[in-house]
N, C-alpha and C positions, 0 to 999 in steps of 0.2 A: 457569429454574432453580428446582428445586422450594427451599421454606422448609430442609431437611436438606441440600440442597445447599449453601445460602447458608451455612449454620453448619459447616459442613465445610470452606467457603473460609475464614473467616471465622479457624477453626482453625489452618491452614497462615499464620498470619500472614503476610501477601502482602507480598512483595518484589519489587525487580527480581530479583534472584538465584534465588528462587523462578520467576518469570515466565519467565526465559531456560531452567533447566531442566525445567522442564516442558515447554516447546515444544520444547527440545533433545530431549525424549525422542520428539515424536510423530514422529520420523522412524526409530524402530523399529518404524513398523507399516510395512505393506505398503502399508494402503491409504493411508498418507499419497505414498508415490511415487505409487502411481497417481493421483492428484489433483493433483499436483505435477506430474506429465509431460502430464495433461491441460492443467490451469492455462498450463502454460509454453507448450503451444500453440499455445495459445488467444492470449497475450500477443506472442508469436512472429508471430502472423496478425494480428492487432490494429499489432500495432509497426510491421511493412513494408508492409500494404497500405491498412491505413484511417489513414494519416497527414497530415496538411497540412503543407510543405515551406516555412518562411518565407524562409530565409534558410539560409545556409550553415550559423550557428550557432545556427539556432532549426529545429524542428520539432516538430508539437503531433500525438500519438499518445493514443489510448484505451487500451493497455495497460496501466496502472493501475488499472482495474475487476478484471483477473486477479489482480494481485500483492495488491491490497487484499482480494479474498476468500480468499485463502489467509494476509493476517495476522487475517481473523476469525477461519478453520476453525485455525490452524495456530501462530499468533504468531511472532514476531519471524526464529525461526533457520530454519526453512523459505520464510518471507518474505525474507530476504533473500541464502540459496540458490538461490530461482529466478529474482529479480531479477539475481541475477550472469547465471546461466546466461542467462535473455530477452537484457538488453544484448549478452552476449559473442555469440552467436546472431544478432542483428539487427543488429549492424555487421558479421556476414559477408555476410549477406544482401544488405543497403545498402552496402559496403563503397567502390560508386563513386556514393555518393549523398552519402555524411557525413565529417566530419575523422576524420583518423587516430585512434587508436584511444588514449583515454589512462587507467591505472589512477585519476588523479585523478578523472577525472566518473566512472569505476565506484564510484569509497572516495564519492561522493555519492549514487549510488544505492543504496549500501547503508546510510547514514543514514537515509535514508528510508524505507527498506525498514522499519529496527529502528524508526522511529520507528509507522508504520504497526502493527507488530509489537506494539510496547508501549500503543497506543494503542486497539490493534482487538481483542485476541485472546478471544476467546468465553468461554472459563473462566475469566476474570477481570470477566466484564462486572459482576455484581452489586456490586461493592466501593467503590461510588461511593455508594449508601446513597439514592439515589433512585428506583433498580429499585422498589424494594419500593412505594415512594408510587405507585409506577403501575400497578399491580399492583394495586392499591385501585379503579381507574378500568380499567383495563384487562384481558384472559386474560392468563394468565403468557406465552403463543406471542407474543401481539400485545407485550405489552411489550418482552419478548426481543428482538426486531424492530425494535420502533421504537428503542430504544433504541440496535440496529447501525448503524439508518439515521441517528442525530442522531450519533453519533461516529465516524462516513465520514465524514458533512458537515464536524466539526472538523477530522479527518485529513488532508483532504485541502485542504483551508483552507492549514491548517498546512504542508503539505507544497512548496502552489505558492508560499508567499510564503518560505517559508525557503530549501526546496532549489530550488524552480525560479528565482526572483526572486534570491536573494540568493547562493550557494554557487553554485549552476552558471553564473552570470553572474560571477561573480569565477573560477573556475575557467578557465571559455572566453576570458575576454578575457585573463587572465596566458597561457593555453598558445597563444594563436592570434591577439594584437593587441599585446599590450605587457607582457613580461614583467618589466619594472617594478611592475606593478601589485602592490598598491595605495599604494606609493609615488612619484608621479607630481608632475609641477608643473601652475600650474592649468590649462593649456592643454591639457595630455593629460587631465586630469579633464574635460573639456568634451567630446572626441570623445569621452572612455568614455559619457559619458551622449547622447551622442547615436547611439552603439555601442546602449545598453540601453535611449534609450526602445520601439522598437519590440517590443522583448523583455517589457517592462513591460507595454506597451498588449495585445498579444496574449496572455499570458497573464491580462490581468484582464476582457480582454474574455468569455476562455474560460470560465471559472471558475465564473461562474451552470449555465453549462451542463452541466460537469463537475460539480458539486455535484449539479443535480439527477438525471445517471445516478447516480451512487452512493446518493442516498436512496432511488432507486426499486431498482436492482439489486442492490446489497449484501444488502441482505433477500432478495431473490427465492433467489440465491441459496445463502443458506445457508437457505432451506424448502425448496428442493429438494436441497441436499446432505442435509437432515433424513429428509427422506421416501425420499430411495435408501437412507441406514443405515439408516432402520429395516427397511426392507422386507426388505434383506439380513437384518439379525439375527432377524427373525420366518422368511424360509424356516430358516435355522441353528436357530430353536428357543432362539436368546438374547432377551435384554431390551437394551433399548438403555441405551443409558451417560446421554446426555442425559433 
């Protein structure tokens, strides 16, 4: 983001309110669907066929690399449009693979989704006030970049220990072990944690590994979404917006 960029976000005094409308609007372009129906694909193919199947109420999928690049390219409200669509999508798909189907773990994928959204979204990266110091050391491309790649690595940090660990493990054990929870006596607290150490262990097992696709692909890409817009707007005879 050139220096006139920065002062122009800078202008727009950044809000949430700001952040959600503007992402609300990039789905008046065209090419945000077509990204969006790629994306979802993409996360579609990821969800049902490269998955590890722990347990009834555990499965660990890569589709999160798709939904994450579309809260860099797109922020929060298209990120968590195509996060519905993926889930609703892959438990047709799965449908004799996984539990019945419940709006509660969707209302947590779509937390995540915003959370991802508000945490990722490209037009807002500068506003953190350390862009620039790297920028000092770094190209403005390279910083751009690294900078996607070190707030994947938060997001998604953040995302397995709240929504995976903590929201979806409360969720699954209320709709499909004890719908007392999380008012229980201590004896039913004891199966629940023996319910979610497996859930704990493999999700923190995962999580190195998961951190490191998203520093390396996050970045990737949004340089290659970079280099198809531009390419487009130079056959068109435009200037690219970035």
């Amino acid at each position: 983001m050139s220096e006139k960029s920065r002062k122009n976000t800078k202008k727009r005094k950044i809000s949430l309110k700001a952040l959600f409308a503007d992402s609300a609007r990039e789905l008046l372009s065209v090419k945000t669907f077509v990204m969006l129906v790629l994306m979802t694909a993409g996360a579609v193919v990821l969800g049902s066929n490269y998955k590890m199947v722990v347990n009834d109420d555990l499965r660990v999928s890569f589709s999160f690399i798709c939904i994450m690049a579309v809260a860099v390219l797109y922020g929060p409200v298209p990120c968590m449009l195509m996060n519905a669509v993926t889930d609703i999508v892959t438990y047709l798909l799965d449908k004799n693979e996984i539990r019945d189907y419940s709006p509660a773990i969707l209302s947590v994928k779509l937390i995540v989704s915003c959370f991802y959204g508000v945490m990722l979204y490209k037009r807002y990266y500068g506003n953190f006030g350390y862009l620039k110091r790297m920028e000092e050391f770094f190209p403005e491309c390279v910083a751009e970049n690294l900078d996607i790649a070190v707030r994947s690595v938060f997001a998604r940090t953040g995302a397995v220990l709240v929504g995976n660990i903590v929201l979806n493990s409360a969720v699954l054990y209320r709709l499909y072990r004890n719908s007392k929870f999380p008012i229980m006596s201590g004896g039913e607290w004891r199966n629940f944690f023996r319910w979610f150490k497996p859930r704990f262990e493999t999700n923190m097992k995962m999580l190195p590994f998961e951190l490191l696709i998203v520093f390396m692909f996050i970045p990737i890409i949004n340089i290659i979404y970079m280099l198809v817009c531009r390419g487009f707007r130079q056959l068109c005879g435009g200037k690219t917006k970035n």
